[in-house]
C-alpha positions as CSV (number, residue, x, y, z in Angstrom):
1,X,-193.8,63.9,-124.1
2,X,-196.5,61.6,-125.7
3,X,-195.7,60.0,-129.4
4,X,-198.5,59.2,-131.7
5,X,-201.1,56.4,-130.7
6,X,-200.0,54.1,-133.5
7,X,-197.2,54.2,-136.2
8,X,-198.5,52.1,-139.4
9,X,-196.3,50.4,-141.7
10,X,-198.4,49.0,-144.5
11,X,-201.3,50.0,-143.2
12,X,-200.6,47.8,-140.0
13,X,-200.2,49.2,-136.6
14,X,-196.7,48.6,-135.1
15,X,-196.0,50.4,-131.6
16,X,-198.7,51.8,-129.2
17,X,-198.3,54.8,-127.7
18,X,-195.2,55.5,-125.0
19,X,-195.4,58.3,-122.3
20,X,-192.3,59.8,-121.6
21,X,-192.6,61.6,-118.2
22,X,-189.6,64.2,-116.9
23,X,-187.8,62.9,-114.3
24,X,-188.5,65.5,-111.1
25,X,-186.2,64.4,-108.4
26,X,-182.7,62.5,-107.6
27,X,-183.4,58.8,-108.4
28,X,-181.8,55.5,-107.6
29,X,-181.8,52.3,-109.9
30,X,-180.2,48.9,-110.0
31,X,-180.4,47.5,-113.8
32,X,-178.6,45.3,-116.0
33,X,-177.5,46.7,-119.7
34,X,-177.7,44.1,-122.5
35,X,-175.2,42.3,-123.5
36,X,-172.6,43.1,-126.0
37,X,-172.7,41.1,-129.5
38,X,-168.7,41.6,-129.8
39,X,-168.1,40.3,-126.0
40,X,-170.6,37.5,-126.5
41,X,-168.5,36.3,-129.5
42,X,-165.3,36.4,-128.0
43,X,-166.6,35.4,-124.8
44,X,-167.8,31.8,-126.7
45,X,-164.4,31.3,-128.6
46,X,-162.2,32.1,-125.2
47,X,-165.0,29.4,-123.5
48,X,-164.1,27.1,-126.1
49,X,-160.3,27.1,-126.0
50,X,-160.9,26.2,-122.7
51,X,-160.7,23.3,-120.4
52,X,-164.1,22.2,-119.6
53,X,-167.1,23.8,-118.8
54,X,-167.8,28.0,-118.5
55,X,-170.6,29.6,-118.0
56,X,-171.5,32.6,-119.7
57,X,-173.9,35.0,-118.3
58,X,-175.9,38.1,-120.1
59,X,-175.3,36.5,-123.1
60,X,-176.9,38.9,-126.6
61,X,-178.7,36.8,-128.7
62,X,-178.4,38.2,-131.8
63,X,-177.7,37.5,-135.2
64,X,-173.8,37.6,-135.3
65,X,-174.2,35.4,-131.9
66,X,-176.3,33.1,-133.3
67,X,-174.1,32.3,-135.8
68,X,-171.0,31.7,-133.8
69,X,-173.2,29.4,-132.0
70,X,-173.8,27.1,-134.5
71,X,-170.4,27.7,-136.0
72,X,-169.1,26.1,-132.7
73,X,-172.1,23.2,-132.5
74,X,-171.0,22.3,-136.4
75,X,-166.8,22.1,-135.1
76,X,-168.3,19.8,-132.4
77,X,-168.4,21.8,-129.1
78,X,-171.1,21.2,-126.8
79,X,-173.2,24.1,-125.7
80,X,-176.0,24.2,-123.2
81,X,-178.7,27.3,-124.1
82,X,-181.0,28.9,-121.9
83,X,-182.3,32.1,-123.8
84,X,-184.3,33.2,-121.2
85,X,-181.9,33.5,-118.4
86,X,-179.5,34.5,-121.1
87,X,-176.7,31.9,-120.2
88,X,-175.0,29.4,-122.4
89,X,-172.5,26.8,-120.5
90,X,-169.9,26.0,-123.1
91,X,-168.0,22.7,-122.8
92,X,-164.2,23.6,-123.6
93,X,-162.1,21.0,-125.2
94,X,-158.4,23.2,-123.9
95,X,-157.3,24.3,-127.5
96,X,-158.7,21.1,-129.4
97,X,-161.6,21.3,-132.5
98,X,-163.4,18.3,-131.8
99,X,-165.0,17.8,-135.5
100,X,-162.2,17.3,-138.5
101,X,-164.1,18.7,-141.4
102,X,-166.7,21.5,-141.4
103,X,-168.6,24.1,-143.5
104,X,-169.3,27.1,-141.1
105,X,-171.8,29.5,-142.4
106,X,-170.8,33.2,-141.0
107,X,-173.5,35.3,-142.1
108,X,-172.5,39.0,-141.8
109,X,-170.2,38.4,-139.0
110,X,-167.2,39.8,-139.8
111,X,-166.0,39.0,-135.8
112,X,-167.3,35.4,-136.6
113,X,-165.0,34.4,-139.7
114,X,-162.1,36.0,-138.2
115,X,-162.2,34.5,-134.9
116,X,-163.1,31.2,-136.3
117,X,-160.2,31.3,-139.0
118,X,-158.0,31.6,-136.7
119,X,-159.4,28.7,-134.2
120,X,-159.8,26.4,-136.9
121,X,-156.1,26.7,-137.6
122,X,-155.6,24.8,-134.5
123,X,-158.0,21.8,-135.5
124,X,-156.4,18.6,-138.0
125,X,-158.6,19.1,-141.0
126,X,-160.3,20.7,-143.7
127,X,-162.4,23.5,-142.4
128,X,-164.8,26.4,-144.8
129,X,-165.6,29.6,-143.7
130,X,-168.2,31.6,-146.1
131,X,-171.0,34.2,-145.3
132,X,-173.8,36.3,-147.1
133,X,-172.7,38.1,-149.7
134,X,-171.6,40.8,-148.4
135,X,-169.1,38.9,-146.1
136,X,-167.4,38.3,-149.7
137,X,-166.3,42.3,-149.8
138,X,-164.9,41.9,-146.4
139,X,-161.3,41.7,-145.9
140,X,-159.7,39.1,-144.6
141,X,-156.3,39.3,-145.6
142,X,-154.5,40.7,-143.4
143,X,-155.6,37.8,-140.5
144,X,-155.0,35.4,-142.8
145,X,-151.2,36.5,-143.7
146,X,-150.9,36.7,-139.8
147,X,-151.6,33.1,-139.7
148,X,-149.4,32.1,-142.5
149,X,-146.8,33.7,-141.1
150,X,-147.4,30.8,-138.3
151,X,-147.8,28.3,-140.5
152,X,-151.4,27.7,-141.3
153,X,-152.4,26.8,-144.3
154,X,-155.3,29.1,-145.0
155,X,-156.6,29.0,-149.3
156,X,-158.7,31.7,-150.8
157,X,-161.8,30.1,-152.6
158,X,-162.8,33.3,-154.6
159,X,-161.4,36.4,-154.8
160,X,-157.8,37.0,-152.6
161,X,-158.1,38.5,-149.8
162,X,-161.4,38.1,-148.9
163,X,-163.9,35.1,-147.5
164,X,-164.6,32.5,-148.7
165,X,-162.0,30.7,-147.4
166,X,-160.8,26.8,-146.1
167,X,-158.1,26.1,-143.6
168,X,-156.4,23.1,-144.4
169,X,-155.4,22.4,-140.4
170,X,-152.9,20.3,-139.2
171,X,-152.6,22.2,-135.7
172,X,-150.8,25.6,-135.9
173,X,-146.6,25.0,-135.8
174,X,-146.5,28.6,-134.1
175,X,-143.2,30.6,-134.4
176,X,-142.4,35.0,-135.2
177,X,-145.0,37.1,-136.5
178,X,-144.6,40.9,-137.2
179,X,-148.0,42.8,-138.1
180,X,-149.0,46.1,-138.2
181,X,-153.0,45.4,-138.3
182,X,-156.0,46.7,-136.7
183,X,-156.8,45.1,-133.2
184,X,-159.7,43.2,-134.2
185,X,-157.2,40.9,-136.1
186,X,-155.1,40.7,-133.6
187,X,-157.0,40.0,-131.2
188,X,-158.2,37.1,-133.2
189,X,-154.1,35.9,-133.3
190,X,-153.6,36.5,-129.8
191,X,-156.2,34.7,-128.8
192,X,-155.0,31.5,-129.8
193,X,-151.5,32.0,-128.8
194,X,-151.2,29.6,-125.7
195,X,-152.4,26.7,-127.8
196,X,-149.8,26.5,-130.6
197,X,-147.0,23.5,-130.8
198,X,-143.8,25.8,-130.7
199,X,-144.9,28.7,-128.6
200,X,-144.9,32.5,-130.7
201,X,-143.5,35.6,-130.8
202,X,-145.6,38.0,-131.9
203,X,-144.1,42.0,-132.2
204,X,-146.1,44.4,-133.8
205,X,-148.2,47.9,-134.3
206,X,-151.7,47.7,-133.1
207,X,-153.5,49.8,-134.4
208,X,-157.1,51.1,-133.3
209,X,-158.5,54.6,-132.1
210,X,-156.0,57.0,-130.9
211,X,-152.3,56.3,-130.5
212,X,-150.9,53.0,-131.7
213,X,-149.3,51.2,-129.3
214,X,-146.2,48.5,-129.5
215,X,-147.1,45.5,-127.7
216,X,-144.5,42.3,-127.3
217,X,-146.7,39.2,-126.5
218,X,-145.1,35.6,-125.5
219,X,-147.4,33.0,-125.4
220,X,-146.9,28.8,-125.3
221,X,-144.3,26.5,-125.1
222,X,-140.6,28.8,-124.3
């Protein structure tokens, strides 16, 4: 199967041509799949509620990666880069934000502002989240009545329910939290539940593809 010699766009040529040959016979292959945007993300916020250094392998570079990256470089966290070998060695600070006031440019990346709402709840300070704007018809409630419910203080700048918004920090107190939301928010909650002052109790519906499920999570101080 042979596709044209050139595609134009413009009146520019953009690919050569690619050969596809049938494969003929059994085969074997060792290869490594790119990375995953969503993984890298939460790979970088786990790294960072860390205690010192992680090193992350077959990171994506991408756009929704690149600007968690510099989210976390603007809130102070130390990151090594090597984009060639696709590794980035985070230096965790074990649940602290190192930087007290920030404005944190999210693009597009919906997994970006939520993640990062939620860990800047656990920073002493004023903190801005804001993206393109398209991020601006995202919601964002939901995540942010989850962390109210554990006593953030988390403001809409524009419209309710949706980004911009600025967490007014002061660590998060912690304490009992019923949701019924989609996993991606809670994920972004449960992830930060082993750094809160009091401890939490969170009891809720997840729900996602297929059947819901009823989890009961425990996490910090008893």
């Amino acid at each position: 199967m042979s596709f044209p010699a050139r595609l134009f766009v413009d009146n520019r040529p953009v690919m050569d041509t690619l050969t596809i040959e049938p494969i003929t016979r059994p085969f074997a292959v060792t290869m490594s799949p790119p990375g995953s945007k969503s993984l890298t993300n939460r790979a970088l916020v786990l790294a960072a509620l860390g205690e010192g250094p992680s090193e992350l392998s077959n990171v994506l570079f991408a756009d929704d990666t690149l600007v968690m990256i510099e989210c976390l470089t603007r809130l102070g966290f130390a990151l090594e880069i090597d984009r060639k070998e696709k590794r980035i060695t985070i230096q965790g600070k074990g649940g602290r934000i190192p930087v007290e006031n920030a404005e944190l440019f999210c693009g597009n990346s919906g997994t970006t502002i939520r993640f990062l709402t939620a860990l800047c709840a656990l920073g002493k300070g004023n903190y801005n989240l804001d993206g393109i704007p398209r991020m601006r018809q995202r919601p964002i409630g939901p995540l942010v009545e989850l962390l109210r419910n554990l006593g953030a203080r988390v403001e809409y700048l524009m419209e309710p329910g949706f980004p911009p918004v600025e967490v007014l920090a002061d660590r998060l107190p912690g304490g009992r939290c019923r949701f019924a939301a989609a996993k991606r928010l809670a994920g972004a909650q449960v992830s930060r539940a082993g750094d809160l002052r009091a401890g939490s109790l969170l009891d809720g519906r997840l729900l996602g593809r297929g059947a819901s499920r009823s989890p009961r999570s425990r996490a910090g101080a008893p």
